[in-house]
C-alpha positions as CSV (number, residue, x, y, z in Angstrom):
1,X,0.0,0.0,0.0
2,X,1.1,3.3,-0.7
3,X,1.8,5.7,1.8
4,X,1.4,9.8,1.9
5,X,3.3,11.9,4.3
6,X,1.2,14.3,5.8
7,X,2.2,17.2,8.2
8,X,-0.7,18.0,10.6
9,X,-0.3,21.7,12.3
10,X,-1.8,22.1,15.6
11,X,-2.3,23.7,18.6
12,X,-3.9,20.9,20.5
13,X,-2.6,19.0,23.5
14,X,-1.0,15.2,22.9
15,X,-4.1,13.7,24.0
16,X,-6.3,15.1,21.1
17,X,-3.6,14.7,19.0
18,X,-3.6,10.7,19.3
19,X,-7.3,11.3,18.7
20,X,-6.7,12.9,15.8
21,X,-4.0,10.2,14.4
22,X,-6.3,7.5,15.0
23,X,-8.7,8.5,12.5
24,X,-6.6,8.9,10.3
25,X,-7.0,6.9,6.6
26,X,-4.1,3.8,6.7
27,X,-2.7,5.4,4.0
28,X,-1.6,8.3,5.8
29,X,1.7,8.6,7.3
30,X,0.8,12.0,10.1
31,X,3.1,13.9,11.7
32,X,1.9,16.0,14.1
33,X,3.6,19.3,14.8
34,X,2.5,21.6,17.5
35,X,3.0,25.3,18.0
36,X,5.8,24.6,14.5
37,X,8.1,26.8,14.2
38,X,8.2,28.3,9.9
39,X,11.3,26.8,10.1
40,X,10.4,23.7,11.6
41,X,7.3,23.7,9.4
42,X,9.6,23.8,6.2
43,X,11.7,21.1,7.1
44,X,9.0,18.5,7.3
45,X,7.3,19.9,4.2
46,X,10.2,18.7,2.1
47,X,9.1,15.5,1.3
48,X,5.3,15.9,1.9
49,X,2.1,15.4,0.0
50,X,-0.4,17.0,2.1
51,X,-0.8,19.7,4.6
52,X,-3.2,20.0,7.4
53,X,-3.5,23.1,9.3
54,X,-6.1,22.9,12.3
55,X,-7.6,26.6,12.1
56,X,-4.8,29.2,11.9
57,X,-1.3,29.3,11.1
58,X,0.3,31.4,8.2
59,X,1.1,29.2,5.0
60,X,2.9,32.0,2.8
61,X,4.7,31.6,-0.6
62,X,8.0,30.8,1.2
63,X,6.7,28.0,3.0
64,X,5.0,26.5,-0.3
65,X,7.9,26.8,-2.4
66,X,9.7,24.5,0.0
67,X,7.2,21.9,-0.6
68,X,7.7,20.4,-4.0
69,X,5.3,17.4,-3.7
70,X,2.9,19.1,-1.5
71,X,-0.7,18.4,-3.3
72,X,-3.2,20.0,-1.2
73,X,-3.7,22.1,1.5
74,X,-6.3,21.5,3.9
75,X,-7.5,23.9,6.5
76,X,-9.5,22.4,9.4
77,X,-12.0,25.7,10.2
78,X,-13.4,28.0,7.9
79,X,-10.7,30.9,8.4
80,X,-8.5,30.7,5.3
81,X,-7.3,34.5,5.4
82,X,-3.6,33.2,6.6
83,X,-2.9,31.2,3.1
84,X,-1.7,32.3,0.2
85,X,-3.6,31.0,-2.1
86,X,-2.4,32.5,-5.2
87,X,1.1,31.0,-4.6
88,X,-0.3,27.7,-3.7
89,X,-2.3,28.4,-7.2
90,X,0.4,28.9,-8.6
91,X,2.3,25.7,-8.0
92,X,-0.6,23.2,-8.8
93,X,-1.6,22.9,-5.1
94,X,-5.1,22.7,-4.2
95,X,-6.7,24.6,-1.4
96,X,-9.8,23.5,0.7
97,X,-11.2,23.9,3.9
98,X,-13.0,21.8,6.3
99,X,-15.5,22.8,9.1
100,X,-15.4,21.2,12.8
101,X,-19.4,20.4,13.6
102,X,-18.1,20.5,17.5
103,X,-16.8,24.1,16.5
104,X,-20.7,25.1,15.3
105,X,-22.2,23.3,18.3
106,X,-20.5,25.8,20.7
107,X,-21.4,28.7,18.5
108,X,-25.1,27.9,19.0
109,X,-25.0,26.8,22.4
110,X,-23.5,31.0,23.3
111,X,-26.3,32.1,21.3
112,X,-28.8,30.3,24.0
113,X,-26.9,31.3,26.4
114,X,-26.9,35.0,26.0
115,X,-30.6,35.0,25.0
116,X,-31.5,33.0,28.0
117,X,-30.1,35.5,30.4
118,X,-31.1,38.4,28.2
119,X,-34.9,37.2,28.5
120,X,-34.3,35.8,32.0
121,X,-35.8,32.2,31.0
122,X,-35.2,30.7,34.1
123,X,-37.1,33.7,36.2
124,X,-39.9,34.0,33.8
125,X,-40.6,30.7,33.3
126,X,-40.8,29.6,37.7
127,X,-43.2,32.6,36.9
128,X,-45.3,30.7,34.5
129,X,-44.6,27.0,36.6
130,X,-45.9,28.7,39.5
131,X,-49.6,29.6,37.7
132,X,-50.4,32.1,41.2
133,X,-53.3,33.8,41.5
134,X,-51.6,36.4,43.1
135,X,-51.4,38.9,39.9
136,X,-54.7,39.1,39.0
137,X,-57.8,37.2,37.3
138,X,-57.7,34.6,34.7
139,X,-59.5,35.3,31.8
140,X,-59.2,33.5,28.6
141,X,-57.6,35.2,25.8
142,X,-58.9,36.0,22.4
143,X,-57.7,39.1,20.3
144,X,-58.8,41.6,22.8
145,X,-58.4,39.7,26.0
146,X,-54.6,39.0,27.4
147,X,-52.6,39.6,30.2
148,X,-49.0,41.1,28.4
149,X,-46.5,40.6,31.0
150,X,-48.5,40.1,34.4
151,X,-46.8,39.5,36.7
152,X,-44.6,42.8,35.8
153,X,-41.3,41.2,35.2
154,X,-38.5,44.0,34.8
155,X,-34.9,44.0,32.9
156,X,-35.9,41.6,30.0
157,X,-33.4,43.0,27.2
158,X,-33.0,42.7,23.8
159,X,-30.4,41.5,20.9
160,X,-31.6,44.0,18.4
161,X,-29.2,46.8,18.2
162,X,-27.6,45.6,21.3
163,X,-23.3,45.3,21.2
164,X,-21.5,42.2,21.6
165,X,-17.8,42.0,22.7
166,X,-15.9,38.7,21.9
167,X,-12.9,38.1,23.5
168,X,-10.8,35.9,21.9
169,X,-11.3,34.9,18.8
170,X,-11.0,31.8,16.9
171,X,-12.7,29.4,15.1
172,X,-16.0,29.4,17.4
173,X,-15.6,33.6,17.9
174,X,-15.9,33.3,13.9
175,X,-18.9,30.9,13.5
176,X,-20.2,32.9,16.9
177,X,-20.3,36.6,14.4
178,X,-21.4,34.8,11.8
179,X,-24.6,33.6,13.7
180,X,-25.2,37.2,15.3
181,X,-24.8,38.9,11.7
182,X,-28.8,38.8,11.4
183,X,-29.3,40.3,14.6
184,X,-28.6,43.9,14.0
185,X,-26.4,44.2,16.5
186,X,-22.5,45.4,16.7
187,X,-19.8,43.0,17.2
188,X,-16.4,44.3,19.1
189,X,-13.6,41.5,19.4
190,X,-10.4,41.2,20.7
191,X,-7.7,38.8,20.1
192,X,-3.2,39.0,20.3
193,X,-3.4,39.5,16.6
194,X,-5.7,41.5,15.0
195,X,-7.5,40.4,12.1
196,X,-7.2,41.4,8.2
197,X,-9.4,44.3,7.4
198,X,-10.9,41.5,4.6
199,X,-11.9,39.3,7.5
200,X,-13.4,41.7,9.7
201,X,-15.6,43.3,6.8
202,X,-16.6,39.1,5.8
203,X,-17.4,38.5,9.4
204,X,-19.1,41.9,10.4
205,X,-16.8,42.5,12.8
206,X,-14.6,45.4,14.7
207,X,-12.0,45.2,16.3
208,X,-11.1,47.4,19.8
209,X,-8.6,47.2,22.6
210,X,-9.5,45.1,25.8
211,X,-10.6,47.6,27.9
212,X,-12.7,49.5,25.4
213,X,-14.4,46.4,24.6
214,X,-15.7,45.7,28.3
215,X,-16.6,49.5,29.0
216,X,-19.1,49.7,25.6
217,X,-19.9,46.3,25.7
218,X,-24.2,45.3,26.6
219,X,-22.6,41.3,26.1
220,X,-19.2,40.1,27.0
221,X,-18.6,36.3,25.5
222,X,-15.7,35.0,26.4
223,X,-13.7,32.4,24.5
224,X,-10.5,32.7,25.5
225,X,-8.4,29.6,25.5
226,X,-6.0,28.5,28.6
227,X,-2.4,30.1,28.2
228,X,-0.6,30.8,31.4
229,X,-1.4,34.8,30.4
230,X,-4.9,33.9,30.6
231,X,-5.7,32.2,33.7
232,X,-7.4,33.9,35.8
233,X,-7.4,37.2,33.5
234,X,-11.4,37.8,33.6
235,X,-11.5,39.1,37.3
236,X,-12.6,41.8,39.6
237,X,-10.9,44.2,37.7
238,X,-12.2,42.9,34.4
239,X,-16.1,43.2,35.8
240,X,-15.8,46.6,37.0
241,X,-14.4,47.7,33.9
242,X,-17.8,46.3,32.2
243,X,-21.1,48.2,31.3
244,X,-22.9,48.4,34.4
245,X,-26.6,46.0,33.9
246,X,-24.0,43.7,31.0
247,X,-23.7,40.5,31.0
248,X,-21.1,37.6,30.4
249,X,-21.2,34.8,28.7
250,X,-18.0,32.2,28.5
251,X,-17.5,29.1,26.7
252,X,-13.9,29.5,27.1
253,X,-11.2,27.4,28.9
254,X,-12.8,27.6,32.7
255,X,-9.5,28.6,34.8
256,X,-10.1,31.8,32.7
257,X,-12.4,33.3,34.8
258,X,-12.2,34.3,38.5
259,X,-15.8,32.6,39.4
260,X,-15.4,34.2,43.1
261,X,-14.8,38.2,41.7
262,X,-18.0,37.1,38.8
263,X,-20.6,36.4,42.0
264,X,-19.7,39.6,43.8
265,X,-19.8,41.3,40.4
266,X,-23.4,39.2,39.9
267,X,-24.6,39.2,43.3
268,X,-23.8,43.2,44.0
269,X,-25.7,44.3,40.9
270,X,-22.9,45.6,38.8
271,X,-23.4,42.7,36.6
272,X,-27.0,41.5,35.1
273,X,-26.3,37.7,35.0
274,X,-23.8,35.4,33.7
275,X,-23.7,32.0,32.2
276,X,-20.8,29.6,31.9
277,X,-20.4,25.7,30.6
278,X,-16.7,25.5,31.7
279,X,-15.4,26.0,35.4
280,X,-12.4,26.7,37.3
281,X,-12.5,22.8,38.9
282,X,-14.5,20.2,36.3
283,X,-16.8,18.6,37.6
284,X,-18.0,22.1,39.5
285,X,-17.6,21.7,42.7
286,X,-20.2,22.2,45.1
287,X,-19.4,25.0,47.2
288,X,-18.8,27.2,43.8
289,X,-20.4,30.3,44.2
290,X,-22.5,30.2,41.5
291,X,-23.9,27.6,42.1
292,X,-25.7,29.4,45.3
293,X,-26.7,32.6,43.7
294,X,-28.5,30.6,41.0
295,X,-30.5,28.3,43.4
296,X,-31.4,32.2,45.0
297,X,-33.1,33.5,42.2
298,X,-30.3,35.2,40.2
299,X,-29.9,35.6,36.3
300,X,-27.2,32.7,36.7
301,X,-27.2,29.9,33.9
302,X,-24.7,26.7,34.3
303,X,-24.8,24.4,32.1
304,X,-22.2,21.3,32.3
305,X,-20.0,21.5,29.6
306,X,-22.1,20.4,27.3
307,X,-21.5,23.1,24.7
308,X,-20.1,21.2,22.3
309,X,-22.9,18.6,22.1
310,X,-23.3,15.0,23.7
311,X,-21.9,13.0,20.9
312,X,-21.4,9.6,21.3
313,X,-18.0,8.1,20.9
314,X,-19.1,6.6,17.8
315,X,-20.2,10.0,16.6
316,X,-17.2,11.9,17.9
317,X,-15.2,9.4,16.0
318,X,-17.0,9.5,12.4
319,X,-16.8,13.4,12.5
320,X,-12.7,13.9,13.7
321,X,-12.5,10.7,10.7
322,X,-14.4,13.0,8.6
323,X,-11.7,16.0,8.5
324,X,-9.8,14.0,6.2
325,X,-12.4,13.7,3.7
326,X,-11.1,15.8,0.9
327,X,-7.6,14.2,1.4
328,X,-9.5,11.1,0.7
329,X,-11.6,12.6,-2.0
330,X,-8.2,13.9,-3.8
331,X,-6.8,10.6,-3.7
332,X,-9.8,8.8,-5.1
333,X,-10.4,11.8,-7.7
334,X,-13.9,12.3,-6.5
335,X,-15.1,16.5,-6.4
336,X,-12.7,18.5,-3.2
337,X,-15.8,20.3,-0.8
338,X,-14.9,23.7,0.1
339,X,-12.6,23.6,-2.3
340,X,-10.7,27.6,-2.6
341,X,-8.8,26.9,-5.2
């Protein structure tokens, strides 16, 4: 059987990388490379036949001129603003990208999020379970007859022209904007690097420094990953910073967030609510504080890491076996999806 080298860029941890191997088609020789180095990256393009690059990374002219018997790029996301695709043109190299369904999962899942703190689901609805005759008389509705809003709920926001800062932003950040685009709403973000001015007018997006960001701000999502910088960088001072009446939202890596400072910042008022799927300690701990301002009525949501969906193993396994489909696809001579060039 023939074999293809393939060079795999990454940024993820050695556990998901031997997840990643393992799918991989027999006929794929991987090497993984993590946080490469250009140089690095070069080197083991030499002799290669196919390139994956999980979601960023710069593939410029230099690097593809070093690979003579590279035959296609594939870029695992939807972000393909970092290759250049005219030099991989070019040189006979195709170009395609793949999306990561886990990736769009979370995207939706910060959409309910935010909307169920911005219409305060969890309040409204005791108010319906409860069914108390306490607000007035039940009459039964027709066109004329209804009780709008009775028992005279208060701070139930909107979307609609509303601003949205991102903080950090990758793969989900970009399927996140692309989800709010219909909203009618401005989109801030922040990341290290900022985008191309191409990207941020494809995405709808602006970019503005940190603090900016949490002082105009009516929704903070956060989606920071874990870096040493980042632990623990979403704290007191972070929330006081913020819109008074905002709220957060974070899908990012828990030991982001100081989860102590965000129940002051929730608990004193400063803040309207906040919901979170990843924590500090996984499985949450019970004494989290949280934990106790939701069960007391406030505009908390937790939801148990479960933002990326509940797919079996079976599932998980067809889908990371799935980003190697156009490789696949190329080899077989079948039609490339997604195909850029």
């Amino acid at each position: 059987m023939t074999t293809y080298k393939t060079i795999y860029t990454t940024e993820r941890s050695p556990f998901h990388q031997e997840r990643a191997i393992a799918a991989a088609p027999d006929n794929l020789d991987v090497t993984m490379l993590r946080y490469a180095t250009k140089a690095d990256l070069m080197e083991n393009l030499a002799n290669a036949t196919f390139l994956i690059s999980e979601r960023t990374g710069v593939i410029d002219r230099e690097i593809i001129e070093s690979a003579p018997n590279l035959k296609l790029i594939l870029r695992l996301g939807s972000l393909s603003h970092d290759i250049d695709v005219s030099a991989a043109k070019e040189a006979g190299i195709v170009v395609c990208r793949w999306s990561d369904a886990g990736v769009i999962r979370v995207a939706e899942h910060t959409i309910m999020q935010l909307l169920v703190l911005m219409k305060k689901i969890s309040e409204v609805q005791q108010v319906a379970l409860d069914a108390s005759n306490e607000w007035a008389e039940s009459k039964r509705t027709d066109e004329n007859t209804f009780a709008y809003n009775w028992s005279g709920r208060q701070g139930i926001m909107q979307l609609y022209q509303r601003t949205v800062g991102i903080i950090g932003f990758g793969e989900i950040s970009a399927e996140l904007a692309r989800r709010l685009s219909g909203w009618g709403c401005t989109i801030l973000y922040n990341k290290r690097r900022r985008l191309p001015e191409s990207v941020e007018m494809e995405l709808g997006i602006q970019y503005a420094e940190k603090d900016i960001l949490l002082a105009t701000s009516d929704y903070i999502m956060n989606l920071l990953p874990y870096f040493p910088e980042t632990d623990m960088s979403i704290n007191a001072d972070s929330f006081s910073k913020m819109k008074a009446g905002s709220l957060i939202v974070s899908v990012g890596s828990g030991s982001v967030i100081d989860e102590d400072a965000l129940a002051e910042a929730v608990k004193s008022g400063h803040l309207a609510g906040a919901a979170l799927d990843t924590y500090e300690w996984e499985p949450i701990k019970a004494d989290n504080p949280l934990i106790k301002l939701a069960q007391e009525g406030y505009n908390i949501l937790l939801t148990p890491h479960t933002a990326a969906g509940s797919s079996t193993a079976k599932i998980a396994d067809k889908e990371r076996a799935s980003d190697f489909t156009n490789i696949i696809n190329y080899l077989e001579d079948k039609p490339i999806v997604n195909r850029l060039i």
